[in-house]
Every structure is written in structure tokens, then in C-alpha cells.
C-alpha positions as CSV (number, residue, x, y, z in Angstrom):
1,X,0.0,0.0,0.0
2,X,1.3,3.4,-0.8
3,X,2.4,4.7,2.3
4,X,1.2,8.2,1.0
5,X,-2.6,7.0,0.7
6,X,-4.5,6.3,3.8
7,X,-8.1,6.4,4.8
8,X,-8.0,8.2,7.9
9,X,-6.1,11.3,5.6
10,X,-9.9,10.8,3.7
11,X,-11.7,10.7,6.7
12,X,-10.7,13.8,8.2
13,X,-10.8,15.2,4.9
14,X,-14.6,14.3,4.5
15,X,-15.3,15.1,7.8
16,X,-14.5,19.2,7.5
17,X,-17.1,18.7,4.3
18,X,-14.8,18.1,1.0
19,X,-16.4,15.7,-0.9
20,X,-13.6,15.9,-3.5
21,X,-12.2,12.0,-2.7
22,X,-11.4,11.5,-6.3
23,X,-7.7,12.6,-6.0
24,X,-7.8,10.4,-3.3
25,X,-9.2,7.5,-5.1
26,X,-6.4,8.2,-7.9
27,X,-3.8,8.1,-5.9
28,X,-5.0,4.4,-3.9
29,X,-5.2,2.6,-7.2
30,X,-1.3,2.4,-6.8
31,X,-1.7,-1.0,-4.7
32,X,-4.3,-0.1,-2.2
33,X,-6.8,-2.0,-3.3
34,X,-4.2,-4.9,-3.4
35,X,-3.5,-4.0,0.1
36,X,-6.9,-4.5,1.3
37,X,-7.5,-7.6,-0.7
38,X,-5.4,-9.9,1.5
39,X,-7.9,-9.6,4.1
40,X,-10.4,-10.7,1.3
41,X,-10.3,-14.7,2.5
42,X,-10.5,-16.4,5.8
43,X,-7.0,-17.1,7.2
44,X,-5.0,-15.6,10.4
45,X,-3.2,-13.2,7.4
46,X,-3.9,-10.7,11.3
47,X,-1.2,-12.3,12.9
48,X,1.2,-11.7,10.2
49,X,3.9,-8.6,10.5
50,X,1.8,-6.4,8.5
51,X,-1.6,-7.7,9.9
52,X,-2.3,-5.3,12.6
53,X,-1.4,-2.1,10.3
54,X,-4.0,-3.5,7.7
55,X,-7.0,-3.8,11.0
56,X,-6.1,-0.3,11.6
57,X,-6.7,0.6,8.0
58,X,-10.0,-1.3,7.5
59,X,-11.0,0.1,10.8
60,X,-9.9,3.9,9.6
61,X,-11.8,2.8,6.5
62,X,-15.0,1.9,8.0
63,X,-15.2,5.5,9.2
64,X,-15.1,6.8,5.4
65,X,-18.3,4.2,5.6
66,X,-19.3,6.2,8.4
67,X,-19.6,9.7,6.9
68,X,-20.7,8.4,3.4
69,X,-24.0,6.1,4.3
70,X,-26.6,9.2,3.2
71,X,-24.9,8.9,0.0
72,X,-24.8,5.4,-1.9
73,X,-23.7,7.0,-5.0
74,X,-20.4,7.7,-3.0
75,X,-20.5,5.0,-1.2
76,X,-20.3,3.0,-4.9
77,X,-18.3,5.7,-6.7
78,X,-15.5,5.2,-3.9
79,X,-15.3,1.5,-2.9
80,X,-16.4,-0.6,-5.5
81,X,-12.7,0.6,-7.1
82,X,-10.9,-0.8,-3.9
83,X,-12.7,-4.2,-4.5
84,X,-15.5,-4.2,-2.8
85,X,-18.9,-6.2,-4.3
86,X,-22.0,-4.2,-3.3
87,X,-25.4,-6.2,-2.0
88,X,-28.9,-5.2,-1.0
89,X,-31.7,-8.1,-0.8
90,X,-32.6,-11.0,-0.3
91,X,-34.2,-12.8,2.9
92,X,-33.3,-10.7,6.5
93,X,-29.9,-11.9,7.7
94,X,-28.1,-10.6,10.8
95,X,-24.9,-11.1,9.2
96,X,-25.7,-9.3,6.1
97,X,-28.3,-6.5,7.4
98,X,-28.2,-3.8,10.1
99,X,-31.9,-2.7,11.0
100,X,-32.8,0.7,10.9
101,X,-36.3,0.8,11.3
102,X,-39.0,-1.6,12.6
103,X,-42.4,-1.8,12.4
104,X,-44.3,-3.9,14.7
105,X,-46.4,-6.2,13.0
106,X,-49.7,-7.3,14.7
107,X,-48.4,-11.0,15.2
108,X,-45.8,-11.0,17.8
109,X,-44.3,-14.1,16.5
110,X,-43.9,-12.8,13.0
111,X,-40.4,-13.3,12.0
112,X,-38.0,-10.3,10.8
113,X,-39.1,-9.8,7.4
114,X,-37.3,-6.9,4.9
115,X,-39.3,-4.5,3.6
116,X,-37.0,-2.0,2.2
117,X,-33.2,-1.8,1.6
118,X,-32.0,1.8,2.1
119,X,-28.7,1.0,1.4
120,X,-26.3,-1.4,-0.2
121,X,-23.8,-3.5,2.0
122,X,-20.4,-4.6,1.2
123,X,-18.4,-7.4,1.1
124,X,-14.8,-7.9,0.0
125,X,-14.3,-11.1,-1.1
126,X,-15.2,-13.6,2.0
127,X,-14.7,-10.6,4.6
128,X,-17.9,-8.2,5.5
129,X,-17.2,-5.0,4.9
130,X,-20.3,-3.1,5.9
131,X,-24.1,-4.5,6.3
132,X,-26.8,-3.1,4.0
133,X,-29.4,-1.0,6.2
134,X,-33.1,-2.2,6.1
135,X,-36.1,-1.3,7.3
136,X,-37.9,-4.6,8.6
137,X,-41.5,-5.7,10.0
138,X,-41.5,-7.9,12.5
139,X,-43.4,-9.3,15.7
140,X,-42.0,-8.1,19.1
141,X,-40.8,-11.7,20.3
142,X,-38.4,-11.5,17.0
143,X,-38.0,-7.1,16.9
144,X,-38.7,-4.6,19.1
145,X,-39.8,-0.8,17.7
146,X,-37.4,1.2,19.5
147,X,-34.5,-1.2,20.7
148,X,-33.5,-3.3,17.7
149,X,-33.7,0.0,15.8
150,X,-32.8,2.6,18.4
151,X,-30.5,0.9,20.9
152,X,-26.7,1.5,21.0
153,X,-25.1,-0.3,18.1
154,X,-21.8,-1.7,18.9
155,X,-18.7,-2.2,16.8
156,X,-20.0,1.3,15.0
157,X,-18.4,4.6,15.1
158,X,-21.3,6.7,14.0
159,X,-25.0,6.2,12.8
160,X,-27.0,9.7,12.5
161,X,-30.1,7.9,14.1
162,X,-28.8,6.1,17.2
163,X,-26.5,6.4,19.7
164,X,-23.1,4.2,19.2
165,X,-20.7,1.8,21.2
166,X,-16.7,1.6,19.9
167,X,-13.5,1.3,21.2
168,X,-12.4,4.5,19.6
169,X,-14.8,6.3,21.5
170,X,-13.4,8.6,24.4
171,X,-9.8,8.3,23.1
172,X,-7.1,10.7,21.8
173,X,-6.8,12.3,18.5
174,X,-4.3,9.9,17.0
175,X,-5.0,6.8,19.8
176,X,-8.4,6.0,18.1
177,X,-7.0,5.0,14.8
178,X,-5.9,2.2,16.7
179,X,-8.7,0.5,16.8
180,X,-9.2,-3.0,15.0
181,X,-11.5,-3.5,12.6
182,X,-14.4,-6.5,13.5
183,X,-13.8,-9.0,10.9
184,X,-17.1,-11.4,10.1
185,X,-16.2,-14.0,7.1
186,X,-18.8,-15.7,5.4
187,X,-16.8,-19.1,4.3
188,X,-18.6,-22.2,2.4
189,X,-17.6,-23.6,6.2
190,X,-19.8,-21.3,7.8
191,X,-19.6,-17.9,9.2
192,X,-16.9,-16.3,11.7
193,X,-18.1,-13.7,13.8
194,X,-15.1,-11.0,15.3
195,X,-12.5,-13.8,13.7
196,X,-9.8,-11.6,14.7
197,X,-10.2,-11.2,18.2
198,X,-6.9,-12.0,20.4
199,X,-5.4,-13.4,17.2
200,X,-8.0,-15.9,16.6
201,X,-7.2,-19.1,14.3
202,X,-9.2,-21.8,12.4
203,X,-9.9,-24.3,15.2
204,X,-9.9,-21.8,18.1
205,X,-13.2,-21.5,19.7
206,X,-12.1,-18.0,21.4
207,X,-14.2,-16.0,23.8
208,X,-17.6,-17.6,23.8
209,X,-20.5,-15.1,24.9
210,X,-22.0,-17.4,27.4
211,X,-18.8,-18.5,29.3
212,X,-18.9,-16.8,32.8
213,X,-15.1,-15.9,33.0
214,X,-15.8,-13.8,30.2
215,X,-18.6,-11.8,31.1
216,X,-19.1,-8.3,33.4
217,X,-22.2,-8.3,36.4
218,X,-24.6,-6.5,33.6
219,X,-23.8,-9.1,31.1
220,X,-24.6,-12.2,32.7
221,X,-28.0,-10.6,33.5
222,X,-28.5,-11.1,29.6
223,X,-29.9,-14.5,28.6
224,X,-27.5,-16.5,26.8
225,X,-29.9,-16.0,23.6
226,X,-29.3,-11.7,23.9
227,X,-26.2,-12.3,24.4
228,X,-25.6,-14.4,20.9
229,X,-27.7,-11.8,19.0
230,X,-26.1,-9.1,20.5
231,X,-22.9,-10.0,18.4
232,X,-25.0,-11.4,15.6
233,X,-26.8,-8.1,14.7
234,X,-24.3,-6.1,17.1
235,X,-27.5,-4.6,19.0
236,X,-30.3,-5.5,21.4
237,X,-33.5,-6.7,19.5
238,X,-35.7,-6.1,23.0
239,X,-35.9,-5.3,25.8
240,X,-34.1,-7.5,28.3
241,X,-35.8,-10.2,30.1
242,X,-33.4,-8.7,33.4
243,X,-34.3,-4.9,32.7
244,X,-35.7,-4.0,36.2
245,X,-32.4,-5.4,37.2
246,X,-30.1,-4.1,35.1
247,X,-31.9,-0.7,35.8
248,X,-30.0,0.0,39.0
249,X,-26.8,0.2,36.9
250,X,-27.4,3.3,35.2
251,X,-25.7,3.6,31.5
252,X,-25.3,0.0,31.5
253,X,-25.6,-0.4,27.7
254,X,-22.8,1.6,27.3
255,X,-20.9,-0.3,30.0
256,X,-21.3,-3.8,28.3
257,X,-17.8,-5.2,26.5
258,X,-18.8,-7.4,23.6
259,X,-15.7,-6.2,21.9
260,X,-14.0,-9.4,23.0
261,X,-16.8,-12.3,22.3
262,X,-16.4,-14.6,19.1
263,X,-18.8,-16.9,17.3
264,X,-17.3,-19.3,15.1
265,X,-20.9,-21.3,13.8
């Protein structure tokens, strides 16, 4: 990758309002999209010399996500060059599809059913980049109006309609770009959720969500199940069953460390 041409230099560069990325763009097609392709497949290429330089990178690149999900024709204009594969429908899948809106159907058993993409997802090769955002229908055993759509999203910088949970959050200036980025492969052996976490290999079962050395007070008051779709859709869905309970530690959501849990299924 040209060490000229980085995406937090775009970033910050979008984020004082220049749109102008295509010098940018010109610049990456040196190698960076060759850069980011060896990410592409599932295999520990993170514990390699270069490996936590390209998690910073993804990470500083899912920020340019960030800034640019109002806008799919930037969204298109500037990653499908870098090798990304755009996608939209299809049946609701957690892996694939972050909810941003939910109406409550009448059945409460109704299953989470799409009902209108409002913007494309991406992957890169095997590796998700970021989830398409849908607006779904669904009953309120499945989805609930107001938490699966409005409750902190984890793994997330920045959504303009709901607060946010990342381990960028409350650091320095230059400290945040530190951050790795979640990697979630979708492999013909099924799907690896946060693959990367403490230098995660095929085989490894990692930091399962319902092991009790793993987990704070507030999070074992989660069911096993929240817990699971918590780093399946990287959000509550409802309310939890231990609310009253969890109520007496104020700002709990924002206390809850997912960051390390991994799902290999």
C-alpha cells in the first residue's frame, strides 16, 4: 500500500465537508486496493507482520463508511474501485443487514421480514465489509420498535439515528485509529463472527459469549440467547428479560464489552 494514501487522511478530509475524494481514489489505485485484498479470505493473514497495520486501516476505513452512508452514490463511486462487491436483498440476515427501522407487525411471532433496503452493504471477497441498512416488520418476540432500531449499536463509530458503542470512543486524537477493525467472514464452512479477536485461528473457539469468566455483572443478567444476538446483529432486539435489574446500573448499555466475544458457527 502506498504509504502516501490512507483512509484516515480521507476521513478527516470528509469530515470538514470536502467531498472531492477522487484525488484520493487516484492516488490508492497504486496498490491499495491490493492491500486490502489480502484480508479478502478467511485465514490468520492478522497475525502476520503487517496484519495489525492493515486492522487499523480497515477500521480507519470503515469510518469513510461512516460519513458516506446518506450517499450510496459515494458510497459505490468510492469502494467498489478498492474491490468491494455491493449487495442489498434478499431474505433478513443478521450477518448481512443492520436494522434501521422496525415496524411492529400485529403477530408478535412474526419473523424479521425486509421490507425495504435503504442502502447497499459490502463485502470484500469472503470478509464483510459493511451491512446493508433495512427497514424490517417484525413481531415483538423477534424485533422490538425502539430497541432493535434505536439501541446502542456496537462495533460502530457513527449512525445519524442512534447512539453508538466503539473502542475509539473517548480516546485521543491519534490513539483512536488504533482501533481493529471487527472482521465477520462468510466461508462455504460457515460464518466467523469478530475472527480476529486476540489473534483468533481456524480451530480456536475464542471468547464464547456465554462462558462466565468472560462476562461483566450486567452481562450475565443477559440471557445466553441476547447475548448471541447481540454480536449477531451487534444490538439488542428487545428489551431484556433482566431490565428491572439491570436498571440499578445506570448507563449499563454503554458499559457492556462485547468487543472481545467470538462466534465461530
Amino acid at each position: 500500500m502506498n504509504a502516501e494514501v490512507g483512509a484516515r487522511e480521507l476521513y478527516e478530509s470528509l469530515a470538514e465537508g470536502d467531498r472531492a475524494y477522487a484525488s484520493w481514489l487516484d492516488r490508492a489505485r497504486g496498490g491499495y486496493p491490493d492491500r486490502l485484498a489480502a484480508a479478502a479470505e478467511y485465514r490468520p493473514w492478522w497475525t502476520a507482520p503487517d496484519g495489525q497495520a492493515l486492522l487499523w486501516e480497515l477500521y480507519a476505513l470503515s469510518r469513510v463508511g461512516d460519513l458516506l452512508l446518506l450517499s450510496e452514490r459515494d458510497c459505490l463511486d468510492l469502494f467498489v474501485p478498492l474491490g468491494m462487491t455491493p449487495f442489498r436483498g434478499g431474505d433478513f440476515d443478521p450477518f448481512l443487514h443492520e436494522i434501521v427501522e422496525v415496524e411492529q407487525a400485529a403477530d408478535p411471532h412474526a419473523p424479521i421480514e425486509i421490507t425495504e433496503v435503504v442502502r447497499p452493504g459490502l463485502m470484500l471477497g469472503q470478509l464483510l465489509f459493511n451491512r446493508a441498512g433495512v427497514r424490517v416488520r417484525a413481531g415483538v418476540e423477534h424485533a422490538q420498535r425502539g430497541v432493535a432500531d434505536r439501541s446502542p449499536l456496537y462495533w460502530t463509530f457513527r449512525r445519524p439515528h442512534r447512539p453508538t458503542v466503539d473502542l475509539s470512543h473517548g480516546w485521543g486524537h491519534n490513539s483512536q485509529w488504533r482501533t481493529d477493525f471487527r472482521l465477520d467472514y462468510r466461508t462455504p464452512a460457515g460464518d466467523r463472527l469478530n475472527a480476529a479477536e486476540n489473534g483468533a485461528i481456524d480451530g480456536d473457539p475464542g471468547l464464547d459469549p456465554d462462558h462466565p469468566s468472560h462476562l461483566s455483572p450486567q452481562e450475565r443478567l443477559l440471557t445466553p440467547g441476547e447475548r448471541r444476538e447481540l454480536l449477531r446483529h451487534r444490538c439488542l432486539l428487545r428489551v431484556p428479560r433482566a431490565a428491572d435489574a439491570l436498571a440499578g446500573s445506570p448507563g449499563w448499555e454503554r458499559d457492556l464489552m462485547p468487543f472481545g466475544w467470538r462466534l465461530p458457527q
